[in-house]
N, C-alpha and C positions, 0 to 999 in steps of 0.2 A: 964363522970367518967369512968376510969378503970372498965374491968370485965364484964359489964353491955355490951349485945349482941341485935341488933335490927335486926328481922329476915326477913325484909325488905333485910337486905345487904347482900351484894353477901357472902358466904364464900366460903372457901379454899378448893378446889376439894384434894380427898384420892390420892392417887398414887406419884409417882417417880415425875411427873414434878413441884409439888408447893416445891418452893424454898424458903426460909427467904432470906429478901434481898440482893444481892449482886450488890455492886458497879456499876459493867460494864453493868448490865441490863438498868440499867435508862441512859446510855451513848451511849448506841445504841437509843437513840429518838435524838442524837444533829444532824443535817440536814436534819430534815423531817420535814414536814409540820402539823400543827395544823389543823385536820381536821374536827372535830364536836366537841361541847360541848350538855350533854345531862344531866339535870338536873332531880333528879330520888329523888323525898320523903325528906331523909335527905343526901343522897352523891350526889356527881359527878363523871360522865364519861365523861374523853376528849379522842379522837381518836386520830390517828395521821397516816398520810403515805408520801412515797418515795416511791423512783423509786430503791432504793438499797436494797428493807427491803422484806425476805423471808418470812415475815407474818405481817398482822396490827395488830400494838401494844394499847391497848387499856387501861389507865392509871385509875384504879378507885380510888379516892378521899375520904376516908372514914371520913378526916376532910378537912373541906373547907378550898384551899388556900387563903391567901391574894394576892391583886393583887396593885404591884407598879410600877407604867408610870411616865414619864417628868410630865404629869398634875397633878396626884395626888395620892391618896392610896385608898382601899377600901378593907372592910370586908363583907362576907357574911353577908344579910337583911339591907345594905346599899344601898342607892339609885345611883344607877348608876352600882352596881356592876355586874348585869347579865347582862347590856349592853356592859362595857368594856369588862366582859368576853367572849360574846359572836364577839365581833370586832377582838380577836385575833386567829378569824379561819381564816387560812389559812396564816397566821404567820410561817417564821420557826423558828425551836427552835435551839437557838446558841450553849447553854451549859447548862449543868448543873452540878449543886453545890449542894456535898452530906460530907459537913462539917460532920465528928461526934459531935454527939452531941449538932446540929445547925439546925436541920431543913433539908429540900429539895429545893433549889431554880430551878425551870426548868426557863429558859430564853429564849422566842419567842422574835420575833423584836417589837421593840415600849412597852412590860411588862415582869415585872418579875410574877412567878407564884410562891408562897414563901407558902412553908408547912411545919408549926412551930407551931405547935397547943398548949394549954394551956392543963393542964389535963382536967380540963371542960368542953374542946370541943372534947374529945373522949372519943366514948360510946361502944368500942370493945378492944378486944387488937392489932386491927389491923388499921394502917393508910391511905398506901398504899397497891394498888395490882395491877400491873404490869401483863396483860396478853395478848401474840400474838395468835390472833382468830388460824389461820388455823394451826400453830403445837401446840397449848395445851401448853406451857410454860409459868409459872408465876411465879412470885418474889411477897415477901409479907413483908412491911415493918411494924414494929412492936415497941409498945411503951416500950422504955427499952432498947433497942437497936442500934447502929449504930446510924444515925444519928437521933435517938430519944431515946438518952440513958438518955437524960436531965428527961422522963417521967417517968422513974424508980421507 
């Protein structure tokens, strides 16, 4: 539900570098490599590096994506779903797809990572949070917005 804050999850550091989402943040992850997945309470962290990337980018999941392969689909507390998620480390990620109004698709080889959440699956106002450890830069995507304007 909207509103409703779990202080479990990371928030949004004071200062100059938290940013509400912008597009070309999540397009800096398309040929880098999926490098950990780290399941935390009720969100997720997936990592990610390259050889081109001036900081690791680290993608917090504050609603679980679905995950869709040639084999099949899966939702978070599905059987099988922390193992496909967890096969797609070390995946690169091709593209991603920040339709307004549609969700998040990031695209590793072999799944898609599809962040489209219902309003009953977010318990903050915030969905995503986009942050590169070593300069301090984050993006924060949010329900109501861009491509979660649908949550309005």
């Amino acid at each position: 539900m909207l509103g409703r804050r779990d202080e479990r999850r990371p928030s949004i550091p004071d200062g100059p570098q938290a940013v509400v989402g912008r597009r070309s943040d999540l397009q800096r992850l398309v040929g880098t490599d999926l490098a950990a997945v780290t399941f935390i309470a009720d969100f997720l962290e997936i990592t990610f590096d390259g050889d081109n990337l001036p900081a690791t980018p680290r993608l917090t999941c504050l609603a679980w994506p679905r995950l869709s392969a040639p084999e099949g689909t899966w939702s978070v507390g599905q059987a099988g779903y922390r193992d496909r998620l967890v096969e797609t480390i070390g995946s690169r990620v091709t593209s991603v797809d920040e339709t307004p109004d549609d969700g998040i698709t990031i695209k590793v080889d072999g799944c898609d990572l599809i962040v489209r959440p219902t309003e009953d699956e977010v318990a903050g106002p915030e969905i995503l949070q986009l942050y590169f450890l070593e300069t301090g830069e984050m993006s924060v995507w949010r329900g109501g917005e861009d491509s979660f304007a649908y949550l309005a």
